[in-house]
N, C-alpha and C positions, 0 to 999 in steps of 0.2 A: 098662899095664893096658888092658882092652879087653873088649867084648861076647864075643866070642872064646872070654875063658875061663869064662862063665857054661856054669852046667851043667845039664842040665835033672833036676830031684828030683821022687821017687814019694812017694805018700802016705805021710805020717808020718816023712817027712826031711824035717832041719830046715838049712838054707844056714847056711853059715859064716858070723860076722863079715866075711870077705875076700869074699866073694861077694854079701855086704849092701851092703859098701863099694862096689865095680864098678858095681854098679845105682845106688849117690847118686850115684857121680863120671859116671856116664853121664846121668844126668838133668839134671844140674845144667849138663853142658855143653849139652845139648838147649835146655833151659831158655834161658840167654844167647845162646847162638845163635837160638833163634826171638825173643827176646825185643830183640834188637840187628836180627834183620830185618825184624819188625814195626813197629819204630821210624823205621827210616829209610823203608820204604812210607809211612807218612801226613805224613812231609814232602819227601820227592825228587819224585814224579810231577807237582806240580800246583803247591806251593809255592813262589816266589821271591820275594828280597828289594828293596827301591826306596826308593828318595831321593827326596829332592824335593817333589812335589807330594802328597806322601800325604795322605790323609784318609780317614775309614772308612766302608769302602761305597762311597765311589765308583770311578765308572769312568774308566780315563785310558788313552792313548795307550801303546805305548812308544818310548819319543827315544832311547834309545844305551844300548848294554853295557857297565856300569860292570867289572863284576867275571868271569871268568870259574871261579876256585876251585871245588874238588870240595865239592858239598853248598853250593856257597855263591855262583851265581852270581845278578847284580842288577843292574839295571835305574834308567834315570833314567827319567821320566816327564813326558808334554806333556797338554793337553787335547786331545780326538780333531779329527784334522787331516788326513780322509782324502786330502784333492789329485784326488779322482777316480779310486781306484786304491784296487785289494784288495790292495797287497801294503805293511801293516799290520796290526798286532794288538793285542789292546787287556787290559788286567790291571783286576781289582779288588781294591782297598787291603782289606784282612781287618781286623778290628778290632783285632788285634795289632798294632802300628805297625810300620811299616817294613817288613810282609811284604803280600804281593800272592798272587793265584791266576788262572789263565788259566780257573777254572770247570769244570773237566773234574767236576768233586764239585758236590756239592750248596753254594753262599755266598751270604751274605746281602749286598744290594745295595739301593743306594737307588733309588726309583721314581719318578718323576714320576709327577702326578696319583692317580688312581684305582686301587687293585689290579686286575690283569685275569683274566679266570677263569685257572684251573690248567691249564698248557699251552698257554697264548697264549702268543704272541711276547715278548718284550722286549730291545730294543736300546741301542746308542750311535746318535750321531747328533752329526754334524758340531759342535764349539763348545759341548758338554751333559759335565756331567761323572756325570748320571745313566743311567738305563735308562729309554728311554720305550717304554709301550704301540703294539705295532704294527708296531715298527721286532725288524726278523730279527738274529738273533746269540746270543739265548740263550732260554730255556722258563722263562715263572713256574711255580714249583711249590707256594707258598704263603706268607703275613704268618708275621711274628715280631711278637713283641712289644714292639719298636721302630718307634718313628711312620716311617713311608713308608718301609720297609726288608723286604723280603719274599726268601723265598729263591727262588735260578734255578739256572739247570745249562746250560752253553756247548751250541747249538743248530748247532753253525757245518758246513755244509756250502759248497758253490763260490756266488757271488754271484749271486742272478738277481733281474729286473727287469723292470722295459718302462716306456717312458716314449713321449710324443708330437713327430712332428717339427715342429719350430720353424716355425709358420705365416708368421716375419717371416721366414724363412732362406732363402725363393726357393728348396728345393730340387727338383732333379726331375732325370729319367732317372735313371740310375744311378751317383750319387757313389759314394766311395772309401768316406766315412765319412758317418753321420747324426750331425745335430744337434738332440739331445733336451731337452724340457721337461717339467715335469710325471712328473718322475721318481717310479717306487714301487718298494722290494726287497721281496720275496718270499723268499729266504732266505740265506744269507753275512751279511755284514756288510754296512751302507748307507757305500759306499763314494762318495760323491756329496757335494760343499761344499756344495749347496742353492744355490750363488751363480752360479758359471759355468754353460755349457753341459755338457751330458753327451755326449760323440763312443765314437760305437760303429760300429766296424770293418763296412762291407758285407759278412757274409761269402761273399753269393750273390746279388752283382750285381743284388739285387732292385730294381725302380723304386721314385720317390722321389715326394711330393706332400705337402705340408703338411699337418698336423694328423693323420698314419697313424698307427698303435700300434705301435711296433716293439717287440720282446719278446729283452733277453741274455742272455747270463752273460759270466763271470770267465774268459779263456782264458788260464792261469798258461805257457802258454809263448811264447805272442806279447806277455804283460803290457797286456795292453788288454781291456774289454771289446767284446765281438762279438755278432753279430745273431743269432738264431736264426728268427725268426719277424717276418715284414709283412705288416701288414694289407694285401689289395688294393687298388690304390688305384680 
């Protein structure tokens, strides 16, 4: 049976039982079928599952692919450990246990300090397993009504920055790479330990002098970051 054989009736014709019937058995398949793929939409896109270090709301690293399974792939989990390098990515634990979100949606997430107005910044950061004010990777959008836990939305574009060159570093003319202090991101992820140097790629042989602003980003296919901009010296 099939839409096929439905007929089309003039006023004051009345549809058969078999004709009533066609119309439930077509709805009802419409019905499970949208009903089976609206289901799996709000947990395939954004949803995945983790081990480990869960806890709800915060934010963690991710360390290794546990699982690969259809509908069911997961994740073990570190505290954020970027190494100096944007190629990492970071999940927040859902109050659900054991399930995670990369943010693509709207989740709530733990804050350090202060809320910040709606559409400020808030990040990871090197050794934190919260979201702090200021730091690029996701947009506050507003408090819940759980103490320091406010909802964000993943903010993630390519990494940029700028940071100042190392006044102890003796550099000058034109090195290969700079070596930066005084690091800030601006948007990506803060891909910086806060501990070591930050080396960013020369990409235009510019000259070099202690204490200059160089300004990069994220170049995903030389895996380094690079210069885009130096202060004159």
């Amino acid at each position: 049976m099939g839409v096929e054989r439905l007929k089309h009736v003039k006023r004051g014709d009345r549809p058969s039982a078999s004709q009533q019937n066609i119309i439930v058995d077509e709805l009802r398949k419409r019905a499970n079928r949208d009903g089976r793929q609206y289901k799996y939409q709000q947990i395939a896109p954004d949803k995945v599952r983790v081990q480990d270090q869960w806890v709800a709301y915060q934010v963690y690293q991710i360390d290794d692919i546990l699982s690969i399974a259809k509908r069911g792939i997961a994740y073990s989990l570190k505290t954020v450990n970027p190494s100096n390098s944007d190629n990492y990515d970071v999940l927040i634990c859902d109050g659900a246990e054991n399930w995670a979100s990369f943010g693509f949606r709207p989740i709530m997430a733990k804050i350090t300090g202060s809320f910040p107005a709606i559409g400020a910044l808030v990040g990871p950061c090197h050794g934190e397993t919260t979201l702090l004010p200021n730091y690029p990777g996701f947009r506050f959008l507003g408090e819940t009504d759980v103490d320091n836990v406010g909802w964000v939305i993943r903010d993630r574009g390519i990494a940029t920055g700028e940071g100042l060159i190392i006044t102890s570093s003796g550099q000058a003319g034109q090195p290969e790479f700079f070596e930066l202090e005084s690091v800030k991101f601006s948007s990506g992820f803060d891909g910086w330990d806060h501990t070591t140097d930050l080396t960013v790629t020369n990409s235009f042989s510019d000259e070099a002098e202690a204490g200059l602003l160089v300004q990069f980003k994220w170049d995903a296919y030389t895996g380094a970051y690079v210069s885009t901009d130096v202060e004159c010296a």
